[in-house]
C-alpha positions, 0 to 999 in steps of 0.5 A, a space after each residue: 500500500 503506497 503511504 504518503 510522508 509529505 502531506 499533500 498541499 490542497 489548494 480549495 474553498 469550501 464548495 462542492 467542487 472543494 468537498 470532494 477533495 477534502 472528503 476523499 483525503 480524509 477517507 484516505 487518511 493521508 497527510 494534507 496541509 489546506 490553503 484557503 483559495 478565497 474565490 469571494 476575494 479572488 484569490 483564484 486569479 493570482 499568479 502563484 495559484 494560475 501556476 497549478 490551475 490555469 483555468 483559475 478554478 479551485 479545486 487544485 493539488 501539489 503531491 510533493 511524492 508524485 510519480 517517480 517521486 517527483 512534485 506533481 500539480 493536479 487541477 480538475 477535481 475529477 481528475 484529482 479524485 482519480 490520481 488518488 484513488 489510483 495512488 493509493 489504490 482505494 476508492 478506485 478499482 483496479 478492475 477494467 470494467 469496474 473503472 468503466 463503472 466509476 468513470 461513468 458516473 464521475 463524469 456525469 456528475 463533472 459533466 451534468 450533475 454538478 454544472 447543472 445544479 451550478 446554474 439552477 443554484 445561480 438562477 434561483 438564488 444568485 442572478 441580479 435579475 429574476 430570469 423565469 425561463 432560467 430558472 425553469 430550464 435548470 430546476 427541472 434539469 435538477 430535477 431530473 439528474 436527481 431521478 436519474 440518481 433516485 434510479 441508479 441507486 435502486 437495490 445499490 448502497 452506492 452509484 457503482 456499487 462499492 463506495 467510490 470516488 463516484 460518491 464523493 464527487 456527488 455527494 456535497 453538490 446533492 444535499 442542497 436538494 431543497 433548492 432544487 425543489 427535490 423531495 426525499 420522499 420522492 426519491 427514497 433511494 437518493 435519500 437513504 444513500 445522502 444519510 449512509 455517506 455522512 454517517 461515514 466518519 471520514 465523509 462527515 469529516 471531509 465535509 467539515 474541515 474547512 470552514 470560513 
């Protein structure tokens, strides 16, 4: 099993896209040193930080023991979620057609789920003006991707079958559900799976451990 001597430096905000990160070293239990990236004071845009993430975006990693045994910067948090499931062989299977699982589904949410409930989030909570159209489009989108969850999540503990970075990487953008009008009633499976994730003490800490 690789071990980590020299603590992974996390580069994050406490969003989602921040708690995915912070979720999985923490179920990992590696060394990691946090560094407040203050996108409300745009942090994001300084040159120190454009070095490891050019899109400007948190979340972004330094593995100061990277392949070879040389520094590596990861920005993307899929992409980061893979490299340490990969490094540290747990969370990510080593099996071909079980990566093909957990690669499905950790692209939906980097593709669909996340930028979807995004911009729903954007229109219902944050745009300067009421945009009626905006708002429809991207709370029945929400809707939806939660239906599709609801259903995945039938007669499975979790999205690919054993807990994996498919499940944090969709867990902290699911629990604003209510913003999106979801239901847990409605969807008994998303809600059963929602509650067995933060009753790990890894997750719950993950979600924790940065605050402002």
């Amino acid at each position: 099993m690789t071990t980590q001597t020299q603590p992974i430096q996390l580069y994050s905000f406490p969003t989602p896209n921040g708690k995915k990160i912070t979720v999985m070293l923490e179920e990992l239990g590696v060394p990691y040193e946090h560094h407040l990236v203050h996108i409300g004071k745009d942090d994001q845009f300084k040159p120190e930080f454009l070095k490891i993430s050019p899109n400007n975006k948190i979340p972004a990693i330094v593995d100061p023991e990277g392949p070879g045994g040389e520094p590596i910067s990861i920005f993307e948090s899929g992409a980061i979620l893979k490299y340490l499931g990969q490094k540290f062989d747990r969370f990510y299977p080593s099996d071909p057609r079980k990566q093909v699982e957990v690669d499905e589904w950790l692209f939906w949410q980097m593709a669909g789920f996340g930028p979807m409930l995004g911009q729903a989030n954007h229109f219902i909570r944050f745009a300067k003006e009421q945009v009626p159209y905006g708002i429809e489009r991207y709370r029945n989108e929400a809707q939806r991707l939660f239906g599709v969850l609801d259903r995945r999540l039938e007669g499975r503990d979790y999205i690919a079958g054993e807990v994996s970075v498919a499940d944090f990487a969709t867990l902290a953008w699911s629990d604003a559900y209510e913003t999106y009008g979801v239901k847990l009633e409605d969807h008994p499976n998303f809600a059963a799976w929602n509650k067995r994730m933060h009753d790990r003490p890894g997750t719950q800490a993950g979600i924790d451990a940065v605050k402002l």
